[in-house]
PDB file of N, CA, C and O in Angstrom:
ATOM      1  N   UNK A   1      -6.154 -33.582 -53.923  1.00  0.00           N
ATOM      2  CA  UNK A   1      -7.478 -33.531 -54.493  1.00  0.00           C
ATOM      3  C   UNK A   1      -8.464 -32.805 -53.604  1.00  0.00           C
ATOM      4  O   UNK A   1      -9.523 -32.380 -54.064  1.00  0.00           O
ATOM      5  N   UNK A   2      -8.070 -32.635 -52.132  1.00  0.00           N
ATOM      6  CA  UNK A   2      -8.958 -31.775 -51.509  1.00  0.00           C
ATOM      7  C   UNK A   2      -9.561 -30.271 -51.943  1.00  0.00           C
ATOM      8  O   UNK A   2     -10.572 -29.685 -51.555  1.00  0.00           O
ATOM      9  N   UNK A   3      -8.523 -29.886 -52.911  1.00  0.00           N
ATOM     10  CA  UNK A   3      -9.134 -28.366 -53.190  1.00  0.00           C
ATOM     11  C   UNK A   3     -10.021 -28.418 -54.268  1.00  0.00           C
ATOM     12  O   UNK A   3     -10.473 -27.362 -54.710  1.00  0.00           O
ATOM     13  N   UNK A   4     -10.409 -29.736 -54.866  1.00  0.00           N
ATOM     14  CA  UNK A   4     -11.698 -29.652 -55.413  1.00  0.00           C
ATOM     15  C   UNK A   4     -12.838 -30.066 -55.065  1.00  0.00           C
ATOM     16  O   UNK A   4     -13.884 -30.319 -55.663  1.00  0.00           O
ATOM     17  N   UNK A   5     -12.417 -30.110 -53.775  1.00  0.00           N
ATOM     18  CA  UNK A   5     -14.208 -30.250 -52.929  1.00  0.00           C
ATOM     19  C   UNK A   5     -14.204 -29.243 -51.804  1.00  0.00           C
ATOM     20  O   UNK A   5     -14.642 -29.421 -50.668  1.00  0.00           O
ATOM     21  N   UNK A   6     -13.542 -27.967 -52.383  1.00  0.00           N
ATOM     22  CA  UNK A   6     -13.690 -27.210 -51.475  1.00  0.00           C
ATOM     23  C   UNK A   6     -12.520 -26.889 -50.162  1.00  0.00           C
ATOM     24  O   UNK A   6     -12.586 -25.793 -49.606  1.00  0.00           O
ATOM     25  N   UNK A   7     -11.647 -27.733 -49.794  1.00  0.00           N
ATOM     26  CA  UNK A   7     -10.819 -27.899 -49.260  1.00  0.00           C
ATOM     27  C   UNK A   7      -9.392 -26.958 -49.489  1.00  0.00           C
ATOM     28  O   UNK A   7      -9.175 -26.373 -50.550  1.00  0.00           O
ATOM     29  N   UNK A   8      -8.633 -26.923 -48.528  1.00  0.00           N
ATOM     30  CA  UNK A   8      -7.507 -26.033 -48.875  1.00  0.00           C
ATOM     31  C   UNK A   8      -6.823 -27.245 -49.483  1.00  0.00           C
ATOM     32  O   UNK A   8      -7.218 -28.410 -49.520  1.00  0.00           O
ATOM     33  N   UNK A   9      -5.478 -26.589 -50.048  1.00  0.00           N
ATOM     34  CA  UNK A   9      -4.839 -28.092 -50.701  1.00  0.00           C
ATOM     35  C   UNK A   9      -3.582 -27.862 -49.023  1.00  0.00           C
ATOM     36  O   UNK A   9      -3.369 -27.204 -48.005  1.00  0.00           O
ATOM     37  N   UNK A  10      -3.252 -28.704 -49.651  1.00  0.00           N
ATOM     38  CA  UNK A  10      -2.177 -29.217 -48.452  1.00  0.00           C
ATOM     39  C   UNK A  10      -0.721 -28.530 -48.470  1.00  0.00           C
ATOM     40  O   UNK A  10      -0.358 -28.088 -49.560  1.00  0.00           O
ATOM     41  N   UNK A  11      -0.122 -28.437 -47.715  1.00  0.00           N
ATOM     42  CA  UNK A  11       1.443 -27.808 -47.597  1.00  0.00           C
ATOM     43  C   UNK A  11       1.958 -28.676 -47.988  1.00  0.00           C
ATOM     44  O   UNK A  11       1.836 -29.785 -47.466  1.00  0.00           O
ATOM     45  N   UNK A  12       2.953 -28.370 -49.392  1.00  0.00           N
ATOM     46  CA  UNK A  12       4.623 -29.296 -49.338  1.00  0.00           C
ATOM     47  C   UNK A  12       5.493 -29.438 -48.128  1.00  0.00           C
ATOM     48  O   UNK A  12       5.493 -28.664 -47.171  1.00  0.00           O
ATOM     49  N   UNK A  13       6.324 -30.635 -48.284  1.00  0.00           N
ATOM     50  CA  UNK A  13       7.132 -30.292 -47.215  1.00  0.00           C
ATOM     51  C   UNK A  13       7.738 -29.436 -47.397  1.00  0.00           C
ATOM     52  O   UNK A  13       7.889 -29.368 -46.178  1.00  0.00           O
ATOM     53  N   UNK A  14       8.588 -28.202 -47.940  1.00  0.00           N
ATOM     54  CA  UNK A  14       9.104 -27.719 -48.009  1.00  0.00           C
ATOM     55  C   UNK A  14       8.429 -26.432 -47.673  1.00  0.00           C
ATOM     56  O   UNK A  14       9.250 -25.627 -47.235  1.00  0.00           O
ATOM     57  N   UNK A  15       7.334 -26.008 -47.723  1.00  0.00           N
ATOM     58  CA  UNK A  15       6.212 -25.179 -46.707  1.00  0.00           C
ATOM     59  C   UNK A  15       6.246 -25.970 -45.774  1.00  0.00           C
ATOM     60  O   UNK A  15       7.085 -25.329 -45.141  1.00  0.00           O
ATOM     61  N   UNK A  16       6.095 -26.622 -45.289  1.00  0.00           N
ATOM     62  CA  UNK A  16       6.294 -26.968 -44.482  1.00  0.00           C
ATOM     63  C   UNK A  16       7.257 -27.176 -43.296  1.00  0.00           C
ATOM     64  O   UNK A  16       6.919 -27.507 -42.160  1.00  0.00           O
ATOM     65  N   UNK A  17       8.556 -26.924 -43.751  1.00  0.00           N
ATOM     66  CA  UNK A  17       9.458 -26.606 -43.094  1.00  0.00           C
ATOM     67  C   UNK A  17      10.144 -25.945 -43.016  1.00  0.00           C
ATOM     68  O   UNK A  17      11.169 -26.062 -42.345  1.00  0.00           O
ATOM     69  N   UNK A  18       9.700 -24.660 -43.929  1.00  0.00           N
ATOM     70  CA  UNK A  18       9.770 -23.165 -44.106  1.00  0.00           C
ATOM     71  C   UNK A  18       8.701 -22.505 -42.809  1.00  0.00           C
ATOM     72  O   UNK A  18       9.187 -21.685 -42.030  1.00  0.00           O
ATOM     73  N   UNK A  19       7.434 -22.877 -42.682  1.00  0.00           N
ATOM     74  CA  UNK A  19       6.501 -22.644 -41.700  1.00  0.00           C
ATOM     75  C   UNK A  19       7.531 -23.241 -40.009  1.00  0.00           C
ATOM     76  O   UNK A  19       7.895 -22.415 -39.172  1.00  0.00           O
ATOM     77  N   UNK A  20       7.743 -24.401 -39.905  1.00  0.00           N
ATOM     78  CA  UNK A  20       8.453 -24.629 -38.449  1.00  0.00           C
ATOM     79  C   UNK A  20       9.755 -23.595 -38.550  1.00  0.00           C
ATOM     80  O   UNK A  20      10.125 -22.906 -37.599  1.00  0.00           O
ATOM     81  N   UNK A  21      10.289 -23.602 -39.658  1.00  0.00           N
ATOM     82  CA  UNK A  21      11.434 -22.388 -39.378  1.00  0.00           C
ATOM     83  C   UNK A  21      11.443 -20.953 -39.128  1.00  0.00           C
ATOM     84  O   UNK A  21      12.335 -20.227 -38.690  1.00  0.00           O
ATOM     85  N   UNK A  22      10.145 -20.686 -39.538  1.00  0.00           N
ATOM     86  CA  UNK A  22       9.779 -19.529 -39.120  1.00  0.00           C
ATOM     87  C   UNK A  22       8.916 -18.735 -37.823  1.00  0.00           C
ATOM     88  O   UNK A  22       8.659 -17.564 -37.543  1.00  0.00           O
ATOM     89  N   UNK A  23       8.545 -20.512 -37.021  1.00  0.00           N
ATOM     90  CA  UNK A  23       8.138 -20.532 -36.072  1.00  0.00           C
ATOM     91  C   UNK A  23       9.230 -20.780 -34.756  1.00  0.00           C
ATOM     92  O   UNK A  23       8.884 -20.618 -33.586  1.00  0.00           O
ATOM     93  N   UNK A  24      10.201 -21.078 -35.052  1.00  0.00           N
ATOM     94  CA  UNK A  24      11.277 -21.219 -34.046  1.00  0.00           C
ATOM     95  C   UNK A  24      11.780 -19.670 -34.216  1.00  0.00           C
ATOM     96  O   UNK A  24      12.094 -19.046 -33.203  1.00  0.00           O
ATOM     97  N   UNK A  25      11.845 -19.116 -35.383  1.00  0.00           N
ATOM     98  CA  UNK A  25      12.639 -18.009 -35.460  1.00  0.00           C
ATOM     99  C   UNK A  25      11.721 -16.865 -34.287  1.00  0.00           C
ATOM    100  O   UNK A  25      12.201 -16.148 -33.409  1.00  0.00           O
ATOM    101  N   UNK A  26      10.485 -17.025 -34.634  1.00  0.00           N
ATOM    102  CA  UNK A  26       9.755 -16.013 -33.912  1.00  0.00           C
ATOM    103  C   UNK A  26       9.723 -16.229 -32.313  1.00  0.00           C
ATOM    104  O   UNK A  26       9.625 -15.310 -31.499  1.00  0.00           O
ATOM    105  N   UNK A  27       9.848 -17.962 -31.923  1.00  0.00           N
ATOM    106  CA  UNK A  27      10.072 -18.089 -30.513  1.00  0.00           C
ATOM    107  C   UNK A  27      11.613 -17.537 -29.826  1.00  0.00           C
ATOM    108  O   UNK A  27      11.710 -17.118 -28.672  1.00  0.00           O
ATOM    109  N   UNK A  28      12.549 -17.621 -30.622  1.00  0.00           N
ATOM    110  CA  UNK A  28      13.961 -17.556 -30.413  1.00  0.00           C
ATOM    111  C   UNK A  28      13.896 -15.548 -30.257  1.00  0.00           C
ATOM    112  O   UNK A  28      14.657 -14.783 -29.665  1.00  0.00           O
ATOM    113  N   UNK A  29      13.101 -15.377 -30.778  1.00  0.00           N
ATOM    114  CA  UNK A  29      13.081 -13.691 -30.628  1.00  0.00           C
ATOM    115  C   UNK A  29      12.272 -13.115 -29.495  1.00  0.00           C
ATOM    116  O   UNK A  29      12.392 -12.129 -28.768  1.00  0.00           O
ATOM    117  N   UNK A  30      11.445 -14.051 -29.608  1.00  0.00           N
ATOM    118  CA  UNK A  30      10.622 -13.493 -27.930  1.00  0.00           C
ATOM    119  C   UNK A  30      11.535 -13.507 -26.836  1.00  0.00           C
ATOM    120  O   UNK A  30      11.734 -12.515 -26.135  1.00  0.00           O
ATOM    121  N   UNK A  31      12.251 -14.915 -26.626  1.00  0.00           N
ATOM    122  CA  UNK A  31      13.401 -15.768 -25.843  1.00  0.00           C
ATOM    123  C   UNK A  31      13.666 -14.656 -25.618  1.00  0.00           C
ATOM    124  O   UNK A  31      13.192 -14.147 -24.603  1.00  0.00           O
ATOM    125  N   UNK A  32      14.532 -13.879 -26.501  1.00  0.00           N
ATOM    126  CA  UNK A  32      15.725 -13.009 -26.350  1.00  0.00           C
ATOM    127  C   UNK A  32      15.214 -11.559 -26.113  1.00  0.00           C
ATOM    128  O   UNK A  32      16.020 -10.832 -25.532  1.00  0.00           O
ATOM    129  N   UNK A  33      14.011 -11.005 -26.461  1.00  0.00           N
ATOM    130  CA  UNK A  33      12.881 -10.204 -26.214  1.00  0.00           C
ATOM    131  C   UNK A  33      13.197 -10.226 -24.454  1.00  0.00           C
ATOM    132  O   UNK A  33      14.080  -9.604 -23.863  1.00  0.00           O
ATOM    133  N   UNK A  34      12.217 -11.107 -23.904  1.00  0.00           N
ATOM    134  CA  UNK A  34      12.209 -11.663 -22.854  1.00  0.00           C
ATOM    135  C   UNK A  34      13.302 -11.809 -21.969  1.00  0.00           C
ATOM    136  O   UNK A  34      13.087 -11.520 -20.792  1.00  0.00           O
ATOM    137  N   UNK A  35      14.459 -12.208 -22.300  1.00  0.00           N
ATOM    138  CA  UNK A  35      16.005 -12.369 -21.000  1.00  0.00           C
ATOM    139  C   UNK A  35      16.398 -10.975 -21.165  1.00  0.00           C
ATOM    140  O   UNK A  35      16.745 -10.423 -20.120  1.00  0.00           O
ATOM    141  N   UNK A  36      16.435 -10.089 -22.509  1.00  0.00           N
ATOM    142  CA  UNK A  36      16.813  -8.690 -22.405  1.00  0.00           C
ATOM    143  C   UNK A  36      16.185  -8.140 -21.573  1.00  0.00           C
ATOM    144  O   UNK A  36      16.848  -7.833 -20.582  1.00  0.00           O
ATOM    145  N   UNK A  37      14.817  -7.793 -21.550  1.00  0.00           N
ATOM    146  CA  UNK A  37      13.881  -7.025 -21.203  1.00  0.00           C
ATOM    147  C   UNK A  37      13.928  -7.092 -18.837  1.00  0.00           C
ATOM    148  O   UNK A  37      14.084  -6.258 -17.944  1.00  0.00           O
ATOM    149  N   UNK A  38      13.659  -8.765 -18.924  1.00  0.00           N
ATOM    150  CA  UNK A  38      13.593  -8.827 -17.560  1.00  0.00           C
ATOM    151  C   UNK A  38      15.386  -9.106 -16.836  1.00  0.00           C
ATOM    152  O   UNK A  38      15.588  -9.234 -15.628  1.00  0.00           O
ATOM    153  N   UNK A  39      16.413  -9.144 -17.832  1.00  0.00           N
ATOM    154  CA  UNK A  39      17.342  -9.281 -17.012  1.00  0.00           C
ATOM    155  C   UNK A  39      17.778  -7.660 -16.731  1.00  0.00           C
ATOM    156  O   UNK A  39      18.425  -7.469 -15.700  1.00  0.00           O
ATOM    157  N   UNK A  40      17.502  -6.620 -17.481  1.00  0.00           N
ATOM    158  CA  UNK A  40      17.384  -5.295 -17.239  1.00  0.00           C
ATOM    159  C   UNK A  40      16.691  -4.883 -16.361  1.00  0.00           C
ATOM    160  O   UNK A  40      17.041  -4.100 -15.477  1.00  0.00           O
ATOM    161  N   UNK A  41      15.557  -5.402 -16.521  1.00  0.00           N
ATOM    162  CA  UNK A  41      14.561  -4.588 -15.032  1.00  0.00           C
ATOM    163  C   UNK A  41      15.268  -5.387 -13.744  1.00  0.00           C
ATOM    164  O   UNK A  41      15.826  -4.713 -12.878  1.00  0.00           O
ATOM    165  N   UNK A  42      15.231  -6.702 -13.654  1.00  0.00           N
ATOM    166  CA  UNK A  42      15.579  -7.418 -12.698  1.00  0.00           C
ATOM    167  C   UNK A  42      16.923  -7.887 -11.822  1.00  0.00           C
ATOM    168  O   UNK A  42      16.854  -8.325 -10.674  1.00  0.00           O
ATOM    169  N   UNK A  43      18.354  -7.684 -12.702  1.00  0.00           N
ATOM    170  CA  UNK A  43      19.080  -8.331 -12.424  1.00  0.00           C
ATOM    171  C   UNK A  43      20.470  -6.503 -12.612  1.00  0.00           C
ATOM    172  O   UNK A  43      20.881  -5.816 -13.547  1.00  0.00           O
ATOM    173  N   UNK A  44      20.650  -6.526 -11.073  1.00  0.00           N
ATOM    174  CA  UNK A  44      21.859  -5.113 -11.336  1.00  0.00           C
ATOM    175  C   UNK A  44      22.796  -5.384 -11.962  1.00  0.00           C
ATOM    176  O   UNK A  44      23.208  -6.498 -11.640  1.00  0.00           O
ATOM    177  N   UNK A  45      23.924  -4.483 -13.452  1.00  0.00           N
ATOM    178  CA  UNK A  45      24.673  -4.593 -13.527  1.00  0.00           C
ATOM    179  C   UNK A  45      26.117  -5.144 -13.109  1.00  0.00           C
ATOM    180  O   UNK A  45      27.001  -5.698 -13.763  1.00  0.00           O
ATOM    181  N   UNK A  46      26.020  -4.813 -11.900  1.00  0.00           N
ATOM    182  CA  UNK A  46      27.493  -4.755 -11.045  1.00  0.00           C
ATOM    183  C   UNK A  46      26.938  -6.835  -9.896  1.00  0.00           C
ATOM    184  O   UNK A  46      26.391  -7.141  -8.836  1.00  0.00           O
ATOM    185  N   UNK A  47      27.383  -7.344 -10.728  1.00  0.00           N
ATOM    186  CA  UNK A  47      27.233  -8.738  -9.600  1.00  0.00           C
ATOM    187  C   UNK A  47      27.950  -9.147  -8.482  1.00  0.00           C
ATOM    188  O   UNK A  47      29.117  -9.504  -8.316  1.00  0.00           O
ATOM    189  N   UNK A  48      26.724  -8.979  -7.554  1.00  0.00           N
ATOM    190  CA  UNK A  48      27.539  -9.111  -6.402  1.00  0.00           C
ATOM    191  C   UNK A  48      27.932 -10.685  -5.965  1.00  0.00           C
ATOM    192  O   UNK A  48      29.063 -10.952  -5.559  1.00  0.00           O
ATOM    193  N   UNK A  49      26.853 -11.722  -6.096  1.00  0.00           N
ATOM    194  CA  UNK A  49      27.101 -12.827  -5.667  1.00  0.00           C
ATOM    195  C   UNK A  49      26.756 -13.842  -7.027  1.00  0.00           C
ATOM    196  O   UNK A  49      26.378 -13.497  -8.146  1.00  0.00           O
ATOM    197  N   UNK A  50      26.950 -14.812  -6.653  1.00  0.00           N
ATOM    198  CA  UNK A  50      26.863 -15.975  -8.120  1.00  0.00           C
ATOM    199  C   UNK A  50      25.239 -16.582  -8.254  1.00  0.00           C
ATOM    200  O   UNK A  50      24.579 -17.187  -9.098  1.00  0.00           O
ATOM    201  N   UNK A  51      25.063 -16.089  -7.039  1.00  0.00           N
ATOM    202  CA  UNK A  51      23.335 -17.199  -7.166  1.00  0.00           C
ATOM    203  C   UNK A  51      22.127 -15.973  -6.795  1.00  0.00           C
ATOM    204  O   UNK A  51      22.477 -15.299  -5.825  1.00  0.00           O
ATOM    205  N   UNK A  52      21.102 -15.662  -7.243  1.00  0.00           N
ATOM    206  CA  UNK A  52      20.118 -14.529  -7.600  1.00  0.00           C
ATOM    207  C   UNK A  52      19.422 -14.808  -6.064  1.00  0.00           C
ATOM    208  O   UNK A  52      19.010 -15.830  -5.517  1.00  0.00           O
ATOM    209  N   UNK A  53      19.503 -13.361  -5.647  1.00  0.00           N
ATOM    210  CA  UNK A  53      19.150 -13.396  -4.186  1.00  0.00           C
ATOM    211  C   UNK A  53      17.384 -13.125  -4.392  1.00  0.00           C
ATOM    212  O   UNK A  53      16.872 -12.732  -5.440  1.00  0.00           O
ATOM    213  N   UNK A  54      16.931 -13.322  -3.610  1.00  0.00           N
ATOM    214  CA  UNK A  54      15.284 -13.773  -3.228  1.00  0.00           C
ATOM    215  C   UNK A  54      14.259 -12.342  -4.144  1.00  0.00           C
ATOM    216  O   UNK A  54      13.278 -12.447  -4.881  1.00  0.00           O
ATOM    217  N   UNK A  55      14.871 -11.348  -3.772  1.00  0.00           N
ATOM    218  CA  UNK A  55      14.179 -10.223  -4.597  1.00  0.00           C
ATOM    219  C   UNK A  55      14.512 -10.348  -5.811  1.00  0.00           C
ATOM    220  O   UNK A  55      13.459 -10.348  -6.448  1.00  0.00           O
ATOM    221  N   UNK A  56      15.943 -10.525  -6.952  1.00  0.00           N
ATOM    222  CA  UNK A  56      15.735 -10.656  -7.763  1.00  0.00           C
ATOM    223  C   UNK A  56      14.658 -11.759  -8.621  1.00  0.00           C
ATOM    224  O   UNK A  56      13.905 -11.572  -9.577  1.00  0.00           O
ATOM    225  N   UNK A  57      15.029 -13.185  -7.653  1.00  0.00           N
ATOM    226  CA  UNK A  57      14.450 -14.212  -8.006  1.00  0.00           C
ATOM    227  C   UNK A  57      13.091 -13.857  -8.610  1.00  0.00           C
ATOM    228  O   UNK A  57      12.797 -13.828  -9.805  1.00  0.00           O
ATOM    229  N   UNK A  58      12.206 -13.553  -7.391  1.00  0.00           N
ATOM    230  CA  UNK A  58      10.506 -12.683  -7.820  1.00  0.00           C
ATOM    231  C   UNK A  58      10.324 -11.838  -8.613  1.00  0.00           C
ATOM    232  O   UNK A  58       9.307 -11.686  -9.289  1.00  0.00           O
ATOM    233  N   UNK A  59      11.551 -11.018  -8.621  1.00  0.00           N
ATOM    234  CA  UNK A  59      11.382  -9.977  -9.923  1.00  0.00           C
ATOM    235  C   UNK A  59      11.098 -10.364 -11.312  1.00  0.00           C
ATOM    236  O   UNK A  59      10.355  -9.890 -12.171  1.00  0.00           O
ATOM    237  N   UNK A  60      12.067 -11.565 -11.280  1.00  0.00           N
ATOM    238  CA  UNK A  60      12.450 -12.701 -12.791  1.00  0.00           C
ATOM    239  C   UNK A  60      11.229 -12.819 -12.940  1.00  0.00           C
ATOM    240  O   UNK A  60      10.588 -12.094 -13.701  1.00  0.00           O
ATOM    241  N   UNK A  61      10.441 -14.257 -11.854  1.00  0.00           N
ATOM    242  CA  UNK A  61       8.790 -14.417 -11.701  1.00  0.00           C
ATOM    243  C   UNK A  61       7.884 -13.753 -12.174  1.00  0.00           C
ATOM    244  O   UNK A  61       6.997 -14.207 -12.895  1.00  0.00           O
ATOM    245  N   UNK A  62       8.022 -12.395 -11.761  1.00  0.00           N
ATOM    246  CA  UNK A  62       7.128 -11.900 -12.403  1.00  0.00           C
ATOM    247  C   UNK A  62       7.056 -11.282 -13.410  1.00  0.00           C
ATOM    248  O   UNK A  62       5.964 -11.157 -13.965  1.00  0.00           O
ATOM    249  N   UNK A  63       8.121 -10.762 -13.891  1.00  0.00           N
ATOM    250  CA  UNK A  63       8.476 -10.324 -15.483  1.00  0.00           C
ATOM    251  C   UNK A  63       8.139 -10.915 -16.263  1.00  0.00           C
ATOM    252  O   UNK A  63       7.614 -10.438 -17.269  1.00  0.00           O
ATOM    253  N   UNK A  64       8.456 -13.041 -15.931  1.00  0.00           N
ATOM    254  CA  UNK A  64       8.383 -13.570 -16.879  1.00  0.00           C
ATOM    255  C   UNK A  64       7.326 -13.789 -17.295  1.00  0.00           C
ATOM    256  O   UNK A  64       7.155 -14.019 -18.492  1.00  0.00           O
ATOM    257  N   UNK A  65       5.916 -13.768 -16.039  1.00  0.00           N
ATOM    258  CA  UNK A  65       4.450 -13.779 -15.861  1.00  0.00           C
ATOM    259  C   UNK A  65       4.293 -12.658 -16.927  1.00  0.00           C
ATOM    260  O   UNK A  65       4.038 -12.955 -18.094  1.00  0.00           O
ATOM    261  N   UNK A  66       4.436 -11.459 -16.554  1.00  0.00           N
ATOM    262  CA  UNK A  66       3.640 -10.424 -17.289  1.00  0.00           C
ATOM    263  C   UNK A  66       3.899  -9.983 -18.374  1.00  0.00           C
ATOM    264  O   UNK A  66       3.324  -9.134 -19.056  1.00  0.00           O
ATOM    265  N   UNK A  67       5.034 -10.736 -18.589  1.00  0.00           N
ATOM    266  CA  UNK A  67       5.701 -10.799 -20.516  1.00  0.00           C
ATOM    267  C   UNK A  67       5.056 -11.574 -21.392  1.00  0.00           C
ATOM    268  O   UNK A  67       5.050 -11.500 -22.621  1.00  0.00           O
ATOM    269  N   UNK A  68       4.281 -12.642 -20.373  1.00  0.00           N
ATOM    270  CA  UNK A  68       3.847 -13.736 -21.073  1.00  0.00           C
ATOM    271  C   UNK A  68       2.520 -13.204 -21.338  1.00  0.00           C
ATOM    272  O   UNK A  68       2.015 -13.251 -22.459  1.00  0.00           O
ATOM    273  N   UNK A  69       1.829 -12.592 -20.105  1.00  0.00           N
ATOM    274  CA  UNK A  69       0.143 -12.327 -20.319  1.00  0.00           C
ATOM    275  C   UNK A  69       0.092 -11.357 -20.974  1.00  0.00           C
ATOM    276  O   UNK A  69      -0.374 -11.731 -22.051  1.00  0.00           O
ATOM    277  N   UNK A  70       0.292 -10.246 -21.017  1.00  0.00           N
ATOM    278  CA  UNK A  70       0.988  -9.103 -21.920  1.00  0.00           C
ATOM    279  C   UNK A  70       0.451  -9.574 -23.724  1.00  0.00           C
ATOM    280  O   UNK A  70      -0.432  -9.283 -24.531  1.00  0.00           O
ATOM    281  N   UNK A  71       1.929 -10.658 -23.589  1.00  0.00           N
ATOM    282  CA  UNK A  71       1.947 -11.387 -25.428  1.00  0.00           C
ATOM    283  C   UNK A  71       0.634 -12.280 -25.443  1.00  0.00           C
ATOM    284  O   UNK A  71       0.115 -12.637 -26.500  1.00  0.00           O
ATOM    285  N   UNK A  72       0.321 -12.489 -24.654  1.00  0.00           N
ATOM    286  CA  UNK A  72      -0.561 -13.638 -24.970  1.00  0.00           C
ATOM    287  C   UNK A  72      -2.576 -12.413 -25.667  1.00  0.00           C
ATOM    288  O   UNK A  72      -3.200 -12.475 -26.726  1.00  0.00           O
ATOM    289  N   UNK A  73      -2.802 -11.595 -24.445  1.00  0.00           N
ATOM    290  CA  UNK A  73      -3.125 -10.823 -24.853  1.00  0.00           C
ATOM    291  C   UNK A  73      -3.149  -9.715 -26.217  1.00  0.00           C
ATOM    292  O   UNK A  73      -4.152  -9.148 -26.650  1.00  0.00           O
ATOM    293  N   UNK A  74      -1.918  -9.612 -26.673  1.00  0.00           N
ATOM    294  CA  UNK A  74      -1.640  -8.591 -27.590  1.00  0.00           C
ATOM    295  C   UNK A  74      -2.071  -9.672 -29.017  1.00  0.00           C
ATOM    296  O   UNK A  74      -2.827  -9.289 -29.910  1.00  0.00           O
ATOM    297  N   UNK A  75      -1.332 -11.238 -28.986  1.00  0.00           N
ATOM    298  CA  UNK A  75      -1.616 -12.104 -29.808  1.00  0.00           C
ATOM    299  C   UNK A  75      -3.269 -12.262 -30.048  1.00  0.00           C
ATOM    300  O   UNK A  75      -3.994 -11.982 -31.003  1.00  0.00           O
ATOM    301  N   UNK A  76      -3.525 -12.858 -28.693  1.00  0.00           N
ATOM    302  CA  UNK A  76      -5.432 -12.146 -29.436  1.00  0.00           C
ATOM    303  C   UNK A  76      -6.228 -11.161 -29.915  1.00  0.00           C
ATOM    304  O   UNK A  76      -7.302 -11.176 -30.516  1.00  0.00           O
ATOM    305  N   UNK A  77      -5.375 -10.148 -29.472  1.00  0.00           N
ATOM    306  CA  UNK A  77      -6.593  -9.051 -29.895  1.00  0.00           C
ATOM    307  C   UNK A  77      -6.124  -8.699 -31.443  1.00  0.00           C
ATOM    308  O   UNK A  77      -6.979  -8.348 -32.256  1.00  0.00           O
ATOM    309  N   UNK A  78      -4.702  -8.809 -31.826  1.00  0.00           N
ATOM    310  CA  UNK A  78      -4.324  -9.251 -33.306  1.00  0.00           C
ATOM    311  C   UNK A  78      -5.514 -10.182 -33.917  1.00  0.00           C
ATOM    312  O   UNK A  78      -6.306  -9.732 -34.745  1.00  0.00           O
ATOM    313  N   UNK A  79      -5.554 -11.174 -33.560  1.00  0.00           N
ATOM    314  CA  UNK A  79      -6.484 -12.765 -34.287  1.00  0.00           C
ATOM    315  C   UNK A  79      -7.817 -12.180 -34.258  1.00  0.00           C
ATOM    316  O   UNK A  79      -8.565 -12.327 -35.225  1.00  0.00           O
ATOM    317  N   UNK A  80      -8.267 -11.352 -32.946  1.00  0.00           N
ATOM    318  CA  UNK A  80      -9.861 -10.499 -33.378  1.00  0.00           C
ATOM    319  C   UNK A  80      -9.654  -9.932 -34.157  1.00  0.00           C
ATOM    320  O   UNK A  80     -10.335 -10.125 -35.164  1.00  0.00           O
ATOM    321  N   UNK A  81      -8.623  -8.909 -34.192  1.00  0.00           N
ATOM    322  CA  UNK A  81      -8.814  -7.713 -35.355  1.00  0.00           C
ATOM    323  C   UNK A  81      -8.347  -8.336 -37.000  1.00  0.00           C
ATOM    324  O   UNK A  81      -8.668  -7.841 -38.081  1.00  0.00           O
ATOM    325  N   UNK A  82      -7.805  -9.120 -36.843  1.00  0.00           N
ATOM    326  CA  UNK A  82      -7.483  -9.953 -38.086  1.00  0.00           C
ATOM    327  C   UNK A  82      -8.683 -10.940 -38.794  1.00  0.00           C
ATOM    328  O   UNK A  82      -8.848 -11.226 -39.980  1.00  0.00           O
ATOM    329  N   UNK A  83      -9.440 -11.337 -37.597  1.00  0.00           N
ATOM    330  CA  UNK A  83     -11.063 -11.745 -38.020  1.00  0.00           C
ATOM    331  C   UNK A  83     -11.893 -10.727 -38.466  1.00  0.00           C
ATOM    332  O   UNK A  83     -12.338 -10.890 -39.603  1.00  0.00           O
ATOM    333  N   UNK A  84     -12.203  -9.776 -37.909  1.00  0.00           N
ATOM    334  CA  UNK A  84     -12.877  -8.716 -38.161  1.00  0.00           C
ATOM    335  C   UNK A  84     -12.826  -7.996 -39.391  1.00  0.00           C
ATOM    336  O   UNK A  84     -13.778  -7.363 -39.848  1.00  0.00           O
ATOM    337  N   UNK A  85     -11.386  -8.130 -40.070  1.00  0.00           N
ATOM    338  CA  UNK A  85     -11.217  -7.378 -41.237  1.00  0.00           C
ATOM    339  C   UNK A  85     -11.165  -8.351 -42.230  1.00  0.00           C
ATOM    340  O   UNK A  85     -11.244  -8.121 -43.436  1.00  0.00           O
ATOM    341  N   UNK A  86     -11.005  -9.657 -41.604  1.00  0.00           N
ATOM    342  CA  UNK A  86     -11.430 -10.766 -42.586  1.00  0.00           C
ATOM    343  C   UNK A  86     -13.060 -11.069 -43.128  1.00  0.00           C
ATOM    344  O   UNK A  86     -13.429 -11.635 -44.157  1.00  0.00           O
ATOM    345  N   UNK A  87     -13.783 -10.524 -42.129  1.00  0.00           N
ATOM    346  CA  UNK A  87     -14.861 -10.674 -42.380  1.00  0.00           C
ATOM    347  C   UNK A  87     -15.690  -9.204 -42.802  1.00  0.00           C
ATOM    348  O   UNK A  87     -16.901  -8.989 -42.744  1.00  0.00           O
ATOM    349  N   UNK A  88     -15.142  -8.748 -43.021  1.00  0.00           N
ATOM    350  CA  UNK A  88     -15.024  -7.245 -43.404  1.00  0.00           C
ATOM    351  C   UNK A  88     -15.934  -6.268 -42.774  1.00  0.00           C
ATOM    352  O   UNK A  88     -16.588  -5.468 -43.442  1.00  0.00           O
ATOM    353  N   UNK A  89     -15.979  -6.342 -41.356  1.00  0.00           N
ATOM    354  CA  UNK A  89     -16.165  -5.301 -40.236  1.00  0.00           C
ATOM    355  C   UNK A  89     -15.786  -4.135 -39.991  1.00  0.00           C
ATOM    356  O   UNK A  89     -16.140  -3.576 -38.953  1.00  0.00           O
TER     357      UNK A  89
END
């Protein structure tokens, strides 16, 4: 009854769990975005030892840092520009 006072109406469950499935799907792609991206820059082909020596380690660190601020960034300036044309700027 909310959408007759103005209100959105509410999600079925089944939107509803179409929406979480499509939200794991998009995390599961960054995931893999992300271990591709920095195990390439970071980690040499040819393995020499079993446990990630001190330079790779930081390399990981910071890949994983600037993958994150990077997306996190790119995600807002989407949500501005997605306001902006919502509000028809």
């Amino acid at each position: 009854m909310s959408f007759m006072f103005g209100g959105r109406p509410q999600p079925s469950s089944a939107e509803k769990i179409a929406a979480a499935e499509a939200e794991i799907e998009m995390i599961n792609g960054m995931v893999n975005r992300l271990n591709q991206s920095c195990t390439k820059k970071c980690i040499p082909p040819d393995y020499r030892e079993a446990d990630l020596n001190k330079g790779e380690s930081v390399c990981l660190d910071r890949c994983v840092a600037k993958f994150f601020d990077v997306t996190m960034k790119v995600s807002e300036k989407m949500q501005t520009d997605q306001q902006k044309a919502g509000m028809g700027m």
